[in-house]
Structure formats: structure tokens, C-alpha cells
C-alpha positions as CSV (number, residue, x, y, z in Angstrom):
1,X,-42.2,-6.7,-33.4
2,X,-42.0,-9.8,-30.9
3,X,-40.1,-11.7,-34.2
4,X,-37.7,-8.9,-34.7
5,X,-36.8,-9.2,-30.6
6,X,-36.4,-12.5,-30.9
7,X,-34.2,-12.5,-33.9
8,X,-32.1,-9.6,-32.3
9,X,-31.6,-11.2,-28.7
10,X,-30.9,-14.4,-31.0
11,X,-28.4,-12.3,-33.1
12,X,-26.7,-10.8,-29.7
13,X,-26.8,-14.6,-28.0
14,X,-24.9,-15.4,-30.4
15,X,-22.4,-12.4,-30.5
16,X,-21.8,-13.2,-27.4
17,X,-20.4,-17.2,-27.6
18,X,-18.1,-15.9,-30.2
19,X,-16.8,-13.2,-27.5
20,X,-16.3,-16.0,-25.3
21,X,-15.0,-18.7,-27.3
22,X,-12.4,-15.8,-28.4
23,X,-11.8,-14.9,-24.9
24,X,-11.0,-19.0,-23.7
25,X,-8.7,-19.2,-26.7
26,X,-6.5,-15.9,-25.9
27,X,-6.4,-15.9,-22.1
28,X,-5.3,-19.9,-21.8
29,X,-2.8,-21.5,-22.6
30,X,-4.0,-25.0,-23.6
31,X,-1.9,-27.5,-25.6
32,X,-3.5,-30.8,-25.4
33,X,-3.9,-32.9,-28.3
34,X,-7.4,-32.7,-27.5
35,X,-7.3,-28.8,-26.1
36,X,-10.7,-28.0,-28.5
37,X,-12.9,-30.6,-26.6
38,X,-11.2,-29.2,-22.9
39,X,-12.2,-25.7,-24.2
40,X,-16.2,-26.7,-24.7
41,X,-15.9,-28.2,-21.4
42,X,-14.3,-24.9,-19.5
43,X,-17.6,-22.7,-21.1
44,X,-20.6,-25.4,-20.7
45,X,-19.4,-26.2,-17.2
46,X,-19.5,-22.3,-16.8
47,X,-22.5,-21.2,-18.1
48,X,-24.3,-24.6,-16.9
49,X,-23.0,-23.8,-13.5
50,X,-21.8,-27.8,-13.3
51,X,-18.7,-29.6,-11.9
52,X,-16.1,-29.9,-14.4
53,X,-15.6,-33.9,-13.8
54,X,-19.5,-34.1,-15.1
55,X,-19.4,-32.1,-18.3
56,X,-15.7,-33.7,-19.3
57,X,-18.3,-37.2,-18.8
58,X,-21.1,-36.5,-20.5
59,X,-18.4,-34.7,-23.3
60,X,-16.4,-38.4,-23.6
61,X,-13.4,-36.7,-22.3
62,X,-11.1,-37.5,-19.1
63,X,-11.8,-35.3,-16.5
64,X,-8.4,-35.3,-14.7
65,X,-7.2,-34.2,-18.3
66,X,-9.3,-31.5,-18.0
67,X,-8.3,-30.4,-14.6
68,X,-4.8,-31.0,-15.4
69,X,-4.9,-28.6,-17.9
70,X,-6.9,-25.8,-15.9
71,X,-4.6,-26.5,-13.1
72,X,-1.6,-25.5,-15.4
73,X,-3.5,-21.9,-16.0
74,X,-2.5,-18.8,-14.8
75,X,-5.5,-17.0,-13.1
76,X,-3.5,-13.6,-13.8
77,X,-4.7,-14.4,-17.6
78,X,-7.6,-14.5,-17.5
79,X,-8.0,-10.9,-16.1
80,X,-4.9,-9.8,-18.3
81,X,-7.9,-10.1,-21.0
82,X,-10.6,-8.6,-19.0
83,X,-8.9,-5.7,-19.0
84,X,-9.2,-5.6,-22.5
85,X,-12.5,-5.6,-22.5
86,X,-12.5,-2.8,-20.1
87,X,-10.5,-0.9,-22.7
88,X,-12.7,-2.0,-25.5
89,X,-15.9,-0.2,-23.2
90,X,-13.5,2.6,-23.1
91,X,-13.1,3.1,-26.6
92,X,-16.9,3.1,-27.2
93,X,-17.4,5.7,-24.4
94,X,-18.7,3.7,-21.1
95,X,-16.5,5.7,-18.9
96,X,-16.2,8.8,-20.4
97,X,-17.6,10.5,-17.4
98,X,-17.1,10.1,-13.7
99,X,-18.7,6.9,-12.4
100,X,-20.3,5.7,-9.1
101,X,-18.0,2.5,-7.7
102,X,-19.3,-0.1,-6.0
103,X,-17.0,-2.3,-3.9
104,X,-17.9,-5.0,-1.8
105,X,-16.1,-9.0,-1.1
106,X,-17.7,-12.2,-1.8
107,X,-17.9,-15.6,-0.2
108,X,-17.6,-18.9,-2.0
109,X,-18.6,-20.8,0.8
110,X,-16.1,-24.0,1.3
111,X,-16.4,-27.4,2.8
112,X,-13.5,-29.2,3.1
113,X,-9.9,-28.8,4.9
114,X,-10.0,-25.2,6.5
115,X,-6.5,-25.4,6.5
116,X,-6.7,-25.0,3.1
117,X,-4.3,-22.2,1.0
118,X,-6.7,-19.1,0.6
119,X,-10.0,-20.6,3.0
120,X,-10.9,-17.6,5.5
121,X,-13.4,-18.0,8.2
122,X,-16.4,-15.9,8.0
123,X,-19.6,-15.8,8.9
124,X,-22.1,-18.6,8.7
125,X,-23.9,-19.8,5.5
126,X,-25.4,-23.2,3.8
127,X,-23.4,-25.1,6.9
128,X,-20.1,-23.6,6.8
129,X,-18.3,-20.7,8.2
130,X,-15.0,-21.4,5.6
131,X,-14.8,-19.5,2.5
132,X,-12.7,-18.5,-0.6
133,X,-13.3,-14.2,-0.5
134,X,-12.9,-12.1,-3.5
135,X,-13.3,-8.6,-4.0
136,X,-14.7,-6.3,-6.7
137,X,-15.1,-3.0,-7.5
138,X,-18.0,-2.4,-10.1
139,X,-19.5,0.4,-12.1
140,X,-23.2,1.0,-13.2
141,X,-23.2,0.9,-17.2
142,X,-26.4,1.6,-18.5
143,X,-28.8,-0.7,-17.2
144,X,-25.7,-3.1,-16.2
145,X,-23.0,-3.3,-13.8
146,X,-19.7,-4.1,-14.9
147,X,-16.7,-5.7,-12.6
148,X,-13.4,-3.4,-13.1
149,X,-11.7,-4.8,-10.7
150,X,-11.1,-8.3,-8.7
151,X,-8.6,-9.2,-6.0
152,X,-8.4,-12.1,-3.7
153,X,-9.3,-11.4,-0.1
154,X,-6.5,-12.7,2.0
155,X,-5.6,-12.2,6.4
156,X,-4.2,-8.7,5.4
157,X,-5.8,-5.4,6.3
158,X,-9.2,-4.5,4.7
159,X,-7.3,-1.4,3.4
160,X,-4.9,-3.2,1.3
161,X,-7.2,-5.0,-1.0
162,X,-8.9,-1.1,-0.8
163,X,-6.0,0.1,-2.1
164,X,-5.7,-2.6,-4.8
165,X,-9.0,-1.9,-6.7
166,X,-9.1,1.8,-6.4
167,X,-5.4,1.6,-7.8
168,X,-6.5,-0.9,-10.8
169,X,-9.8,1.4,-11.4
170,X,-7.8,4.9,-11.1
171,X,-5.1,3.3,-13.4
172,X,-7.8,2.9,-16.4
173,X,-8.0,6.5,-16.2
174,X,-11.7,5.7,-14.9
175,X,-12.9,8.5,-12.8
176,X,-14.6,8.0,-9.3
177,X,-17.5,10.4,-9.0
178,X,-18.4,8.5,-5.9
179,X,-17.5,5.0,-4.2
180,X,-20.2,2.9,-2.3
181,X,-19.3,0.4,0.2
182,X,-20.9,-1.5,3.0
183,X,-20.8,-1.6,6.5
184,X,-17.7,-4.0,6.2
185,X,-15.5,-1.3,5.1
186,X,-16.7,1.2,8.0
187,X,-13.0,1.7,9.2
188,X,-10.7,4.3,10.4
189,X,-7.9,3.0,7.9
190,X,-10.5,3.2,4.9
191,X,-12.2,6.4,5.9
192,X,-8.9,8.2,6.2
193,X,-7.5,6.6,3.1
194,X,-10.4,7.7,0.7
195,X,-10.5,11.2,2.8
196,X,-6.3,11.9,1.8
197,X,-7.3,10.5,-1.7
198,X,-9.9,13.3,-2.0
199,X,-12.7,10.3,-3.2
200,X,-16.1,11.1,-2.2
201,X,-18.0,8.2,-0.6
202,X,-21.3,6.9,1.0
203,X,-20.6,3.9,3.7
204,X,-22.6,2.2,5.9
205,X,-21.9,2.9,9.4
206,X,-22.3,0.3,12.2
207,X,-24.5,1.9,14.8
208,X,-23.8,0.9,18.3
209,X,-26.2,3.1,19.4
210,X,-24.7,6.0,19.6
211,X,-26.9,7.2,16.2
212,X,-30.5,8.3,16.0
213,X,-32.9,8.6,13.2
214,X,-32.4,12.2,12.4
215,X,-28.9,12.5,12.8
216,X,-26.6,14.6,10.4
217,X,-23.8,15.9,12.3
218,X,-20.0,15.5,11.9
219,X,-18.3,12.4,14.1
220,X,-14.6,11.7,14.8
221,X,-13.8,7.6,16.1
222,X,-12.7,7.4,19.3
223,X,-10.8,4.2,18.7
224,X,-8.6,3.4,21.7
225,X,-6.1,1.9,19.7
226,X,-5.6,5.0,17.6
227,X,-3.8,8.5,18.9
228,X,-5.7,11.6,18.0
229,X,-4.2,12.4,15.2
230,X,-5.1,9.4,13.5
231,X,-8.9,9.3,14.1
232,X,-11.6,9.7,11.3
233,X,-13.8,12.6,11.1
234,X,-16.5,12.1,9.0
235,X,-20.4,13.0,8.4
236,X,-22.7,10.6,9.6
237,X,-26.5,10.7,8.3
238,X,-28.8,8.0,10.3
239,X,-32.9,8.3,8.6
240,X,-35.6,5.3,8.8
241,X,-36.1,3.2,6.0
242,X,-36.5,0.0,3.9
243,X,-33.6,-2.7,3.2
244,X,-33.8,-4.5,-0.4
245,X,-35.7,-7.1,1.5
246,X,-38.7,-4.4,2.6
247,X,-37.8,-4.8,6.3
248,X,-38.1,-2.0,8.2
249,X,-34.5,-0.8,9.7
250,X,-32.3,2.1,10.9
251,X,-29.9,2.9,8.2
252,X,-26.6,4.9,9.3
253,X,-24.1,6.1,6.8
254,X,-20.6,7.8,7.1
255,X,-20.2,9.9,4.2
256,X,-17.1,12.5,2.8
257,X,-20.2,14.5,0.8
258,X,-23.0,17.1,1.6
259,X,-25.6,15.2,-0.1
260,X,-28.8,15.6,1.7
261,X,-30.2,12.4,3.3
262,X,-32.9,11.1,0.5
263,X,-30.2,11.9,-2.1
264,X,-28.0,9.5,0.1
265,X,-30.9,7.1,0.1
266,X,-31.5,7.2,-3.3
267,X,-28.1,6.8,-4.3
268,X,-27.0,4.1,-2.1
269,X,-29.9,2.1,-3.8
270,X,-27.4,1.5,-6.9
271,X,-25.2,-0.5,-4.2
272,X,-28.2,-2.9,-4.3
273,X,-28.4,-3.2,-7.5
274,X,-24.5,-4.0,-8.2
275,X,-24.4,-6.5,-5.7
276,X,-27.3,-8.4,-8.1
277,X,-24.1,-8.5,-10.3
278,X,-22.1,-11.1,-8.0
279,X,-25.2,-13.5,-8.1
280,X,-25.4,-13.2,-12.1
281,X,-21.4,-13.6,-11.9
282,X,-22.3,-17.0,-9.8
283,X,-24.2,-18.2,-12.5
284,X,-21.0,-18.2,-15.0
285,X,-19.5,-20.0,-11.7
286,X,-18.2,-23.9,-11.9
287,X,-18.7,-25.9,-9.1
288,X,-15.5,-27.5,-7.6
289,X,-14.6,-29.0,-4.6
290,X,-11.0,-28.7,-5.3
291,X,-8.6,-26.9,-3.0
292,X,-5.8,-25.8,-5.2
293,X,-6.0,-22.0,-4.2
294,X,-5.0,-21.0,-8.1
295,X,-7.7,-22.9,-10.0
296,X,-10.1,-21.7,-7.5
297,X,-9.3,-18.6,-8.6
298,X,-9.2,-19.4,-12.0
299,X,-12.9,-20.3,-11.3
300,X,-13.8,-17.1,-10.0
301,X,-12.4,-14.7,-12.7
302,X,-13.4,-17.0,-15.4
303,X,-17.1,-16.2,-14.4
304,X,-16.5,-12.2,-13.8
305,X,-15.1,-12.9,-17.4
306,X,-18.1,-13.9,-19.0
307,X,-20.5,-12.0,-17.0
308,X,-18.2,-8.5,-18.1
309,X,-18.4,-10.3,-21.8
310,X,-22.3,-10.0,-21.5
311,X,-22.4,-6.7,-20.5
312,X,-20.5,-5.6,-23.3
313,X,-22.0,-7.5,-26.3
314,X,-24.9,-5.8,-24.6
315,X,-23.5,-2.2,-24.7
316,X,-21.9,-2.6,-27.4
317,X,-25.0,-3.8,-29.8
318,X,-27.3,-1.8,-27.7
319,X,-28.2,0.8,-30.7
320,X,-29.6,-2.0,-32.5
321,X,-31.2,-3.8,-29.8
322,X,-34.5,-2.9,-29.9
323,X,-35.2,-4.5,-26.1
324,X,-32.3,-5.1,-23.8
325,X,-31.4,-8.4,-23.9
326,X,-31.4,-10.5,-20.2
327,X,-29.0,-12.5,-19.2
328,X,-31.4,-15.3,-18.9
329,X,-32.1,-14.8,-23.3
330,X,-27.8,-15.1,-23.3
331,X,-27.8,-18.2,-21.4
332,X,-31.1,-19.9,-23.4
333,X,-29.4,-18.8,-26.7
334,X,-26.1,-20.6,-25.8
335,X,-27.3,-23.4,-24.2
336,X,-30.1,-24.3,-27.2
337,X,-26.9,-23.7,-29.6
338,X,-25.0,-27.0,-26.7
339,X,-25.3,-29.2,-30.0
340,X,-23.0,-27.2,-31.8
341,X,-20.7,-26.3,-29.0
342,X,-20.1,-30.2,-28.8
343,X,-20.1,-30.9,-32.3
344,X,-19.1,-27.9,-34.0
């Protein structure tokens, strides 16, 4: 049995390189004389999470060719074929039913000019409180989580970019049995957009102590920038619990829904488990210190690319997989198969 999961996660590993060799040669647009060896470099710098420069070395090939050539690339592309994908899942039933949506932003933390097209301040990590933001909106298939929608984060309202995703998920014809977000969507714009929507959601609330463990009652802001009329009236359910590191904290969420407080619990779990999804889309990410906005965007849906292409080898193949097949096994597949990448 252990041979015949090996030959199968060997069969789907290499399912999978196809996908993405496919997917490099249909969503860029590369003419170079020597476009073959720039497209090995594009997918070993991303699934070996390097710098471009190094792989284009240790490939014999210039890297400012390389960059040239990405630079030239439009970003809009690249997701122009994800959606594809998306309707490829579609056709073999992944969204047949409504789904619970996950969104949430991301930080690629940034070191250089902050002046920078694109760089946002944000909060502190790894010595820098500059960033390039991107958000997602993601959906739980099967045992995976699979990105629907990106947009860049830019100095416009929260709600806008909220507005962008649900707009590219509701135009799939992808139905939102519920939407999960964090505490950095806890607005009064958000809250009354989803509520005139009609989109049930579970968000966590910042408490400023006006919440107790206990709590379920109905609360309406009382934002002093806001007239009546324009406040947010929501649920809010506060209970004691356990964050996904184990610490012990007061968790306080706004909520649309009469769910009863564990199912609320239980349910916002499967936020957790999304947001593992950005740090497996990290590991399709290359490493750049460039500050051309578009290629770093480029970058970034690149890697939602090839982490969606995983996930759907995976579903796809999945009645003939007899184990699921780990992200890790994908990655140790193409990488032992780097030989023929380069030579073949």
C-alpha cells in the first residue's frame, strides 16, 4: 500500500508541473529568443522560494533578461488564467453548493524606499512597518482552501477592496453561505454593506470593553462621525476561549446570523485554517527586492496561481488518490524532477 501512495502522489506531482508549465506558457507573454530557459527560471524561483537574479545564475542565463521580460508582464494575466481554473473547479462540482468565504489582507513586508508605488505602512514585523497588501477571498474545498479572489490593498476605504472580491466571487455564480473576516474588517461601512447585501457573516469585533464573556445581545455603533441613520446594528456574541496559538483570550464577534455561540466558535475555526493557505501561497512566493509596483504584483499572483493549481490537481485526481497528497509531496516531486526542468 505505502508503494502504491507513493507512485500516486508521484503520478499527481507530476500532474501538477504540467498544470503549471501550461499555465506560465498561456498567461505570459514571453518572446525572447531564449523565452524557454526564462520560463524554468519564473517556476524554480517559485516553488524554490529564491530571488530571480540567483536561479537565472545558477540556470547560465542573464538575470536582467529575465527581469526584463517579467517586467514587460501583465499581472492582470496571470489571474485572467486563474479564473479558469476557478471555472474548471466549477465544472467538476467544487461550488455547487453555497460556500463559507474567508477574506482577510496580507503583508509582504518591504525594506526599501517607502515612497515606493503600492508600499503601505502597517504594523510592525521582521524590522519594518512598510509593506506591499493584498487581499483574498478564499473558499474551504475539501480538505483545501482555494483563493477566488485577489486585489491589491491600496489608501482607499477597506469597503472598496470588500466590494471588489465579493463582486469577483458573486460574479462566478459562487454562492456565499457565510463570509468570515477578522477584526480588521470590524467596520460600520462593511457591516452595513454585507447587511443591505443580505450576506450572512461572523467578524471579529474589537472589544474596548464594553463586551463581557456571556454576552449575546443586539448592538448599534455609536460612531460620532456617523448620523443615526447610518449606524450598524448588529449581534455581538463575546464567550472565553482558545486562539490558534492555545492562549487563553476573550473572543468577541459581530455577526448578521442566530448561530448559537459554540456553533460560532466552531465555525470561525475554518478562518484559521484558510489563513494557513497564505503561508503555503508564500512558499510559491519569489523573493525580490524590486520596487516596480507591477512585477510585485506579478509575484504575488504568480504564487496564488500555483498554490490554486495544487489544489486542483488535488481535487481533481482526488478519486484516485488513495491518501491526499501534501503540498510538501508536490514540492519534493518537482524539485527531485529540477534535472529535467533545466534540461528537458
Amino acid at each position: 500500500m505505502d508503494t502504491i501512495n507513493t507512485i500516486l502522489r508521484s503520478n499527481n506531482g507530476n500532474r501538477y508541473l504540467l498544470y503549471v508549465n501550461e499555465s506560465i506558457d498561456k498567461s505570459m507573454d514571453i518572446h525572447a529568443w531564449n523565452s524557454e530557459s526564462i520560463k524554468k527560471v519564473i517556476l524554480l524561483s517559485s516553488v524554490m522560494n529564491s530571488y530571480v537574479e540567483g536561479t537565472a545564475s545558477f540556470l547560465k542565463i542573464c538575470g536582467q533578461t529575465v527581469r526584463n521580460n517579467l517586467k514587460q508582464q501583465l499581472p492582470e494575466w496571470i489571474m485572467a488564467y486563474n479564473d479558469n481554473i476557478i471555472k474548471m473547479m466549477k465544472e467538476l462540482g467544487a461550488f455547487r453548493k453555497p460556500v463559507i468565504v474567508a477574506m482577510d489582507w496580507h503583508d509582504i513586508m518591504y525594506y526599501g524606499d517607502p515612497e515606493a508605488e503600492g508600499v503601505k505602512g502597517t504594523q510592525a514585523k521582521k524590522g519594518t512597518h512598510w509593506a506591499y497588501q493584498f487581499a483574498t477571498a478564499s473558499v474551504v474545498v475539501g480538505d483545501e482552501k482555494f483563493t477566488v479572489a485577489v486585489t491589491p490593498v491600496t489608501y482607499e476605504s477597506i469597503v472598496e477592496h470588500v466590494k471588489r472580491l465579493l463582486l469577483k466571487v458573486l460574479g462566478f455564480g459562487i454562492k456565499i453561505k457565510l463570509l468570515l473576516l477578522d477584526a480588521g474588517y470590524y467596520s460600520v461601512e462593511v457591516i452595513n454593506l454585507l447587511n443591505a447585501l443580505g450576506i450572512r457573516f461572523i467578524m471579529r469585533a474589537h472589544n474596548n470593553g464594553t463586551f463581557r464573556v456571556g454576552d449575546d445581545i443586539m448592538y448599534t455603533t455609536k460612531s460620532s462621525k456617523l448620523p443615526a441613520r447610518d449606524q450598524a446594528t448588529f449581534r455581538v456574541v463575546a464567550f472565553n476561549g482558545r486562539d490558534k496559538f492555545g492562549h487563553l483570550e476573550l473572543f468577541v464577534f459581530a455577526t448578521n446570523t442566530d448561530l448559537k455561540p459554540k456553533m460560532i466558535r466552531k465555525i470561525f475555526r475554518k478562518r484559521w485554517a484558510i489563513e494557513t493557505s497564505y503561508r503555503m501561497i508564500s512558499q510559491f512566493l519569489p523573493k525580490t527586492t524590486s520596487k516596480v509596483y507591477s512585477l510585485r504584483k506579478l509575484y504575488f499572483y504568480l504564487a496564488v496561481l500555483f498554490y490554486n493549481l495544487w489544489v486542483f490537481v488535488n481535487y481533481k485526481h482526488e478519486r484516485v488518490i488513495v491518501q491526499h497528497v501534501k503540498l510538501e509531496v508536490i514540492l519534493s516531486v518537482i524539485l527531485s524532477n529540477i534535472y529535467w526542468i533545466i534540461n528537458g
